[in-house]
C-alpha positions in Angstrom: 0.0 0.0 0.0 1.5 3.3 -0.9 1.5 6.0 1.5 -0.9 8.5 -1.1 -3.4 5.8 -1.3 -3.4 5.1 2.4 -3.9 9.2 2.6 -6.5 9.2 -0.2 -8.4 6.8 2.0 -8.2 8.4 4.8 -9.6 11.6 3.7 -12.9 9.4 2.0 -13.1 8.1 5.2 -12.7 11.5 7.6 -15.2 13.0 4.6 -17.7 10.4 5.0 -18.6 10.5 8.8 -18.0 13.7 8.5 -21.0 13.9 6.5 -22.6 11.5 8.5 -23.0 8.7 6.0 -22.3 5.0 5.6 -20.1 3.1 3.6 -23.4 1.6 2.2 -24.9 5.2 1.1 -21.4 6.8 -0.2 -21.7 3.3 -2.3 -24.7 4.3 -4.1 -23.8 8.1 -4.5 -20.4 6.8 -6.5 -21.3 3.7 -7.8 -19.4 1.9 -6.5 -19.3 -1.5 -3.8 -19.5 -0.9 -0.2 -16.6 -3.3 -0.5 -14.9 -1.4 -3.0 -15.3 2.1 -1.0 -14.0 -0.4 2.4 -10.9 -0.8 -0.1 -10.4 2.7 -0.9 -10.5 3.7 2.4 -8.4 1.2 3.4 -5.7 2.0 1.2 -6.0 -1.0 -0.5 -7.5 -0.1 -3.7 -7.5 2.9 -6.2 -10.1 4.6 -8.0 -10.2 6.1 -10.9 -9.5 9.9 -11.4 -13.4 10.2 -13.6 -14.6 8.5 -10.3 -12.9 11.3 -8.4 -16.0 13.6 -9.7 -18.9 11.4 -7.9 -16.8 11.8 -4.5 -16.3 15.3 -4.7 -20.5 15.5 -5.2 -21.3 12.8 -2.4 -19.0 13.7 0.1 -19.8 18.0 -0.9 -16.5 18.7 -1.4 -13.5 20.2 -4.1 -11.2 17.4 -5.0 -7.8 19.5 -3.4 -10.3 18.0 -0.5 -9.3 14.2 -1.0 -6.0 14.5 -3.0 -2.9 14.3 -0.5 -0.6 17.0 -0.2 
C-alpha cells in the first residue's frame, strides 16, 4: 500500500462520517461496492480519477479536498 493511497483513504473516510453517512450510502452516490469504498479507504485499492468527480458530489466537497498534499 502506498503512503498517497493510504492518505486518499483516509480523507474518503474522515469526509464520510463527517457527512454522516455509511459506507453503504457513499456506495450508491459513487457507484461503487460498499466493498470497493472499504478498499479505498483502506488504502488498499485505487479509484479512478473520472470517479474522483462522484466523491467530490457525495461527500460535498472540491477534490484539493481528498488528494494528499
Amino acid at each position: 500500500m502506498s503512503l498517497e493511497r493510504a492518505n486518499f483513504g483516509d480523507m474518503i473516510l474522515a469526509r464520510r462520517k463527517a457527512s454522516g453517512m455509511t459506507q453503504d450510502e457513499l456506495s450508491k452516490k459513487v457507484g461503487l461496492s460498499r466493498a470497493q469504498i472499504a478498499n479505498v479507504e483502506g488504502g488498499r485499492s485505487d479509484i479512478p480519477l473520472k470517479t474522483l468527480n462522484r466523491f467530490t458530489e457525495a461527500l460535498k466537497c472540491a477534490p484539493r479536498d481528498l488528494l494528499p498534499g
